[in-house]
Structures are given as structure tokens and as C-alpha cells.
N, C-alpha and C positions, 0 to 999 in steps of 0.2 A: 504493500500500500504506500509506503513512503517512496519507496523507487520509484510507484511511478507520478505521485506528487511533483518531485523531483525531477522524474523527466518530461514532464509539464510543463514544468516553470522553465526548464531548459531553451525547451520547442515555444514556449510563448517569446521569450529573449530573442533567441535565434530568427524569430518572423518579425520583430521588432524593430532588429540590424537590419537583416534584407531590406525591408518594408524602409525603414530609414537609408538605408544606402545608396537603393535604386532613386528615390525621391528627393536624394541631396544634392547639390552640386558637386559634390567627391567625384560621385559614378557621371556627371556630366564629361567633369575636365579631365578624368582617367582615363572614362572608356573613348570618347572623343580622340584623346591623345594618340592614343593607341591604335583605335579603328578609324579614326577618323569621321566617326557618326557616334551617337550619344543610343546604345539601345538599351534601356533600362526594363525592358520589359521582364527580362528574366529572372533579374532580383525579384519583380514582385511577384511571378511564379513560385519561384522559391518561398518566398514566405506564405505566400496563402498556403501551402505546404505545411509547412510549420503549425500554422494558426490553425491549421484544422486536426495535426496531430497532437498538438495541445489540448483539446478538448476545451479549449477558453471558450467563454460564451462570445466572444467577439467572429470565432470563425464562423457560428452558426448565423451572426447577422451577418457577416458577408457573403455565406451559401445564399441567404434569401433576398439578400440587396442585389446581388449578381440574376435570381431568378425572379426577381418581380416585373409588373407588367408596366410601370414606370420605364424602368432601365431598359428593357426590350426596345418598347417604344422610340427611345433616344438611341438605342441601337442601331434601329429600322431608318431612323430619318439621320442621321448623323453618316451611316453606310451610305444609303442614297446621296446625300451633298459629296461625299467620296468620289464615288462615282461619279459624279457630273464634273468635279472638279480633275477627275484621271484621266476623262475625256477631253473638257475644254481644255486643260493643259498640254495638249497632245503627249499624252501618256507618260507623264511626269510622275512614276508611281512615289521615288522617296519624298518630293515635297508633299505629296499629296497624304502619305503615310503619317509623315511627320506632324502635321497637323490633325489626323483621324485619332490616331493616341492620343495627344493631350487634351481634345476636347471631350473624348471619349472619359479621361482620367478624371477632367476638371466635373464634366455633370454626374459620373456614378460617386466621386467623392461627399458631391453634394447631398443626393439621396441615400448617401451609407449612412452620413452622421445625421443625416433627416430620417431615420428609420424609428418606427416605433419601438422597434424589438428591445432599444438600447434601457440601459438602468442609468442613472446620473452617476452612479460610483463608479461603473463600467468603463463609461464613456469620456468619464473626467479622468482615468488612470490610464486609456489607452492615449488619446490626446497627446498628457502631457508627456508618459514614458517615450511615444512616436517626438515629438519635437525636441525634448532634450537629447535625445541621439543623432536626429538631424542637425540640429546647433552644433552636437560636438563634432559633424562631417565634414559640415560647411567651415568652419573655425581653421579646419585639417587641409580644405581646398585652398584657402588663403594664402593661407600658410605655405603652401607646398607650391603654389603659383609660382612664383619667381625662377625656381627651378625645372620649371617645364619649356623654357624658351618661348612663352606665350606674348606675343609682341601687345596685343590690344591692351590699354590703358585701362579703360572700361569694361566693367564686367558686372552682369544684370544678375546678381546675387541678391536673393531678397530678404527684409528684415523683418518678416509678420512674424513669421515663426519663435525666434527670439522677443519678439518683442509681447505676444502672447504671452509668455511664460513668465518677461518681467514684469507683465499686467498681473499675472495670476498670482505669481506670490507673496504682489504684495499687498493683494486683497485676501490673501491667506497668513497675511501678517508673519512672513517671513521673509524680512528685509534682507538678508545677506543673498540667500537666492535669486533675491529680483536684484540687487545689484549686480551681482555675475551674471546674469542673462543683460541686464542693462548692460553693463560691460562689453560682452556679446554683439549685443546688435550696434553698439557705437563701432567696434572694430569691422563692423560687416558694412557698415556705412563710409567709414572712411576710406575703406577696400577698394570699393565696388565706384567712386566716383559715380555716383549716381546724384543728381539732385534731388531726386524725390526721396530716395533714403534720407537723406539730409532732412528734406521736412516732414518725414514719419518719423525719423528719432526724435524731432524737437519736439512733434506731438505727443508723443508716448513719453517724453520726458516730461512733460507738464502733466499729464496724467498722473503718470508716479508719484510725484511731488503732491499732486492736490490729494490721492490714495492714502498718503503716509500723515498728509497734514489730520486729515478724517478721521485715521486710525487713532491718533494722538488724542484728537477731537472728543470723540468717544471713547477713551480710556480700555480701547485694545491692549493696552502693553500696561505691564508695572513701570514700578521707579527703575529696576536695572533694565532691563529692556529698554527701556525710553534713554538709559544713558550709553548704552550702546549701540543703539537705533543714532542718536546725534552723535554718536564719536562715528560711525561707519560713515555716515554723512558728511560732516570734515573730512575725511579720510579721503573721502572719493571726489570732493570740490581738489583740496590739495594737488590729488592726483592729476585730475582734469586741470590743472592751472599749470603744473609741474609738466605736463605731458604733451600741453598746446602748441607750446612750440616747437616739438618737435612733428608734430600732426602737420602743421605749418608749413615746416622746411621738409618735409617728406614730398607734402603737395607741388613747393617750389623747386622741386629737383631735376623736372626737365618739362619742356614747354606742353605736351602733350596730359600731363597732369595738373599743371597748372590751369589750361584752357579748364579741363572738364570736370576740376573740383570750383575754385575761387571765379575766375574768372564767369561761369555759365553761372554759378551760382549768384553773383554779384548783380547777370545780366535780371535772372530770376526776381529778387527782390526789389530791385530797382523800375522791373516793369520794363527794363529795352529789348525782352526778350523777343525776339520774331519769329516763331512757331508756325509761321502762316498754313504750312501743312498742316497741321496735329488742330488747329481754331478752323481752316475749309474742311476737313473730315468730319468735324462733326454738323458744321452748317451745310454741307451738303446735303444733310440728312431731311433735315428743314425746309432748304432751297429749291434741290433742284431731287426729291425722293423718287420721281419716274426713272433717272439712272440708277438708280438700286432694284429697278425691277424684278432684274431677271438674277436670280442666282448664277453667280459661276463656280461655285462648287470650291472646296477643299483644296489647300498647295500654296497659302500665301506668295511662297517664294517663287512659285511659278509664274505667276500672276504680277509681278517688280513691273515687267518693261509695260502688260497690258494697261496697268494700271495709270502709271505714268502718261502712256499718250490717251488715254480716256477721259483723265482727269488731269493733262496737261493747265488749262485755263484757272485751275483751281489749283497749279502747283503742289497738287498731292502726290509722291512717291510712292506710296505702298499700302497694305490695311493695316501696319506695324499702329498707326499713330492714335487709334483708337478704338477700341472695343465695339462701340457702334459700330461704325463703319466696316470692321471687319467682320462683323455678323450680315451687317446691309450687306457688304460686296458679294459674304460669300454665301450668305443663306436668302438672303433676299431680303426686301423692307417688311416684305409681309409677316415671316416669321422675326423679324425686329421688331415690329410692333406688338406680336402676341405676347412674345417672353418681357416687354417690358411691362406690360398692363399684369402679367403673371407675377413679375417679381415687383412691381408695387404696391398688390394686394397682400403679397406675402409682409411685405415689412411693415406696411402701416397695421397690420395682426401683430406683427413684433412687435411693434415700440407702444401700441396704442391699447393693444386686449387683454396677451399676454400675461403681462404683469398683475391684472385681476385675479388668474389664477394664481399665482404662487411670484409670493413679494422677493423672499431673497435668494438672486444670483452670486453668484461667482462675480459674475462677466454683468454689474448691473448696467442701467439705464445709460445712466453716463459714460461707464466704457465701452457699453454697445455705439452710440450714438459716434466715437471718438475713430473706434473700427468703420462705422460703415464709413465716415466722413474719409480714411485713409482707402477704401476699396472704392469710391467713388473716384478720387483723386487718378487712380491705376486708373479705370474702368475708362475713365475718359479721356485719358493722356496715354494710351499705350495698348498692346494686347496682348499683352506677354500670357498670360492666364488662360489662353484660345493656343497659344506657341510653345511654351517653354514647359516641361515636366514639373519644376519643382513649382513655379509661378503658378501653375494650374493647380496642384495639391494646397498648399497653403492658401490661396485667394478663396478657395471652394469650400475649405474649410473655418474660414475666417466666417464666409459668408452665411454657413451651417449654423456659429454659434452667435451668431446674430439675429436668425432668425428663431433658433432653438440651444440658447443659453445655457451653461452647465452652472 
């Protein structure tokens, strides 16, 4: 009986790595490295493996998430846009592949952790055990970057996942962990030259902050605890004042870093920023929606040159620059318009019903509103979450406990 206890807990771990490894950026910039294409599918074979010879309840919600008539559904019509998209690309099978997985990833994630089946203790302990294994991957890609001869400057590594966790623990009043996941997601921002990292850490950092003020507020903590809660907090201003300059002269170290930290970002708050592409993708939606008529189907990257002379006049490049429009381009406005009207009935139930039934979240009112505010931000400046493996897990799952809170 304990043996196989034992080798339970083994096999739950073991799907946990997988499940985290194929979904981190590790298995992106490894297997990429290597094969030169990013195919994560087999870790997560591997692990539903695992997860089912574990006997954890979590594999049994993935047997029936995988066999519901939801996921079919989005099966049927996500294979079709495939389709359309393998043809009108004249038979561009990996771009068109490329994109069939991650949308496929991004909507069955959504409906796993939207599943009834789940228990809150379940579903809060697989969560956070899946993220803090991916934080410790991601951490490991950064890191090991340098040494891979990877010339681009920029690297679209994202910081929900950590930044989740620093949310969560420090609504769970355990400030040293949500520092180390803060920690976390500040080194994954400064990494990745992203701007929008930049302005999700600064939100999650104000989050934190007004969390711990709360906790204090309401007398979560004793006398030591509250004196070790302000000494970590010195600790880590310190830190951060001690370490600025070197974040600084990192950034300053050759032009091409410079451009895409200080400089883009400068451009960002100042307002001189010229996006014209990424502001006509989504006004085209508005403007001129008879060119979104007709689907072209799956393969973003097939799709660069058509796109370009299509929407020449309107200086749009690609459906990279917005989530809309890469839904308009490549599913049609029709089904653009459904899933919007679908996912705004779902949230105003979130923020507006919900809470009638059952007052205290984890993830309350305030940090829901603060999440969707950053998944909006994505949603409409980019489509990494429609493209990218890990961007599609984390966004979908952001988006789960926003609608369905632990």
C-alpha cells in the first residue's frame, strides 16, 4: 500500500516536469536549438502518461476534458480553419501546424481548468505545483541563453506565470515566496526586453504592495511576522536600489539592447510611440470589417507577404499585432464577433454574479480585475497566445481563473 502511494506521488511529479517542461520556454530554446522547430508535443504525451498512472484525480479531469463535447467541437472547427489555411497557403503544412497546436492548447486549457469535475484544493495545488516548475525552467532558459549563440536581443518570454504565484502568496500571507516569484518575474522582464513585461511587472508590483498593505491592515500577521515582513521589504528596496545600476549598464551594453529596453520604452510613456500597424489592426476591424470576411485559415506565417499587400494602405505587416485581427484574418469576423459576445457574457458573470455565491477568493475582485486588465493589454497589442506554446498555456489559464477563481 505505501509502495504504491509512493509511486503515485512519483508519477504525479514526473507529469508535472513533463507537463512543465514541454510548456516552458526551456523545451522552446533547447528543442528549437537542436531541431530547429520547437515540438513540445511529446513532453505532454509523456505526462498525461504519468497523470493517469498516478491515479491523481486531475488525470481523470483530463480523460473527460479531452472527451467532452465542448473540446470536440473546437476540435471540428479549429481542424477545418487548418484546413483552409493548408490550402490557401499553398500547402504550407508547418506554418499551418504551428498554429493548429497552440490554438488547439490555448482553448482545451481553457475548458480543463473550466471543468466542473475540479475540487478548489485540486485545482489550486495543481496550478501552482505546474507554475512553480515552469518559473524554475524559464529562470534555467535565461540563464543558459547566452551560451547558445542566440543573436536576437529580444525574447517573448512571458511573466503571468510568475507573476500568478507572486499574487498568490501573498494573498496566502506568505511574503518570502511572493518575493522570490517577484524576484522571478522582475529577472524574466528585464531578460526578455519586452515592454509590456515592463508594464505587467509595474502592475503586479502595485498589486503586491496594496496585498501586503491589506494584510497588515487587517492584522494577518503578528508582531514578528510584521517585523520580518518590513525587514524583507528593506531588504529587497536595498536590493533593487543596489542592483539598478547594474540592470542599467546591462541595458547600455550594446545598441541593440538599448533600442529595445530604455529607448522603446521611453518612446512608450512619452506617447511618441508609432504602432501604426498594431492601432490599423484593430481599426480595421471597425473600419473596413467586409475585408475580414472570408477566413483564410491557419499559418500566420504563411500568410506575412499576403497580408502585407492586402492591407498595404493600412501599413499592417502580419496578424502578429493583434489578437483580433488574427482571429478576423484567420477565422473570419463572423466567428470574431461570436466569441466576443461569448467571452463578454462570461466575464460580466465573473466580476458581476459570481461573487454572490461564494465571497472569499484567493484571486479576489481586485486581483481579478488587475489580471484581466494585463490579458487585455496582450489581447490587443499582440497574438502570441493564438502562436506561441507557453503564451497560449499561461494566457488561457490566466483567463480560467478569472472567470473561475480558486
Amino acid at each position: 500500500m505505501e509502495r504504491n502511494i509512493k509511486y503515485n506521488k512519483i508519477s504525479y511529479w514526473l507529469s508535472i516536469v513533463c507537463f512543465a517542461f514541454g510548456l516552458s520556454w526551456l523545451s522552446q530554446l533547447l528543442i528549437s536549438f537542436v531541431l530547429g522547430n520547437n515540438f513540445f508535443e511529446p513532453f505532454l504525451v509523456i505526462a498525461f502518461f504519468f497523470i493517469i498512472a498516478s491515479r491523481h484525480p486531475v488525470g481523470n479531469i483530463l480523460k473527460k476534458s479531452l472527451q467532452s463535447k465542448s473540446f470536440l467541437i473546437f476540435f471540428l472547427i479549429i481542424s477545418i480553419f487548418g484546413l483552409i489555411g493548408f490550402f490557401n497557403s499553398g500547402y504550407d503544412f508547418m506554418s499551418v501546424y504551428g498554429d493548429y497546436r497552440v490554438n488547439l492548447l490555448f482553448i482545451f486549457t481553457i475548458l480543463f481548468f473550466l471543468s466542473k469535475k475540479w475540487t478548489d484544493s485540486v485545482k489550486e495545488k495543481f496550478i501552482i505545483h505546474l507554475f512553480i516548475v515552469i518559473s524554475i525552467f524559464d529562470v534555467l532558459a535565461l540563464t543558459l541563453r547566452p551560451y547558445l549563440w542566440i543573436e536576437s536581443t529580444k525574447q517573448n518570454i512571458g511573466i503571468i506565470i510568475p507573476a500568478v504565484l507572486a499574487v498568490y502568496y501573498m494573498r496566502k500571507n506568505k511574503y518570502l515566496y511572493s518575493f522570490i516569484f517577484t524576484a522571478i518575474l522582475s529577472y524574466d522582464a528585464i531578460l526578455s526586453f519586452f515592454r509590456k513585461n515592463y508594464l505587467f511587472a509595474m502592475i503586479i508590483f502595485v498589486i503586491i504592495f496594496v496585498l501586503f498593505l491589506q494584510n497588515l491592515a487587517k492584522g494577518k500577521t503578528n508582531i514578528k511576522n510584521k517585523m520580518k515582513s518590513m525587514f524583507l521589504i528593506f531588504s529587497i528596496i536595498i536590493v533593487g536600489l543596489y542592483s539598478s545600476d547594474a540592470v542599467y549598464s546591462y541595458w547600455m551594453s550594446n545598441e541593440s539592447k538599448m533600442i529595445h529596453s530604455i529607448v522603446r520604452t521611453e518612446e512608450l510613456l512619452s506617447g511618441d510611440s508609432e504602432e501604426v500597424e498594431r492601432k490599423n489592426s484593430l481599426l480595421v476591424i471597425l473600419n473596413y470589417p467586409e475585408r475580414l470576411l472570408f477566413p483564410q485559415g491557419l499559418g500566420w506565417r504563411a500568410f506575412i507577404d499576403d497580408v502585407e499587400k492586402e492591407f498595404r494602405d493600412l501599413h499592417i505587416v502580419s496578424s502578429m499585432d493583434s489578437s483580433p485581427f488574427y482571429i478576423g484574418y484567420h477565422y473570419g469576423i463572423i466567428i470574431l464577433v461570436f466569441l466576443f459576445f461569448i467571452a463578454v457574457k462570461h466575464i460580466f458573470y465573473a466580476f458581476f454574479q459570481r461573487d454572490k455565491f461564494k465571497g472569499a477568493y484567493i484571486f479576489n475582485k481586485m486581483v481579478r480585475i488587475a489580471f484581466f486588465g494585463i490579458f487585455c493589454i496582450s489581447f490587443f497589442t499582440e497574438s502570441v497566445m493564438f502562436t506561441l506554446s507557453q503564451a497560449a498555456f499561461a494566457y488561457a489559464t490566466l483567463y480560467s481563473l478569472i472567470l473561475k477563481p480558486i
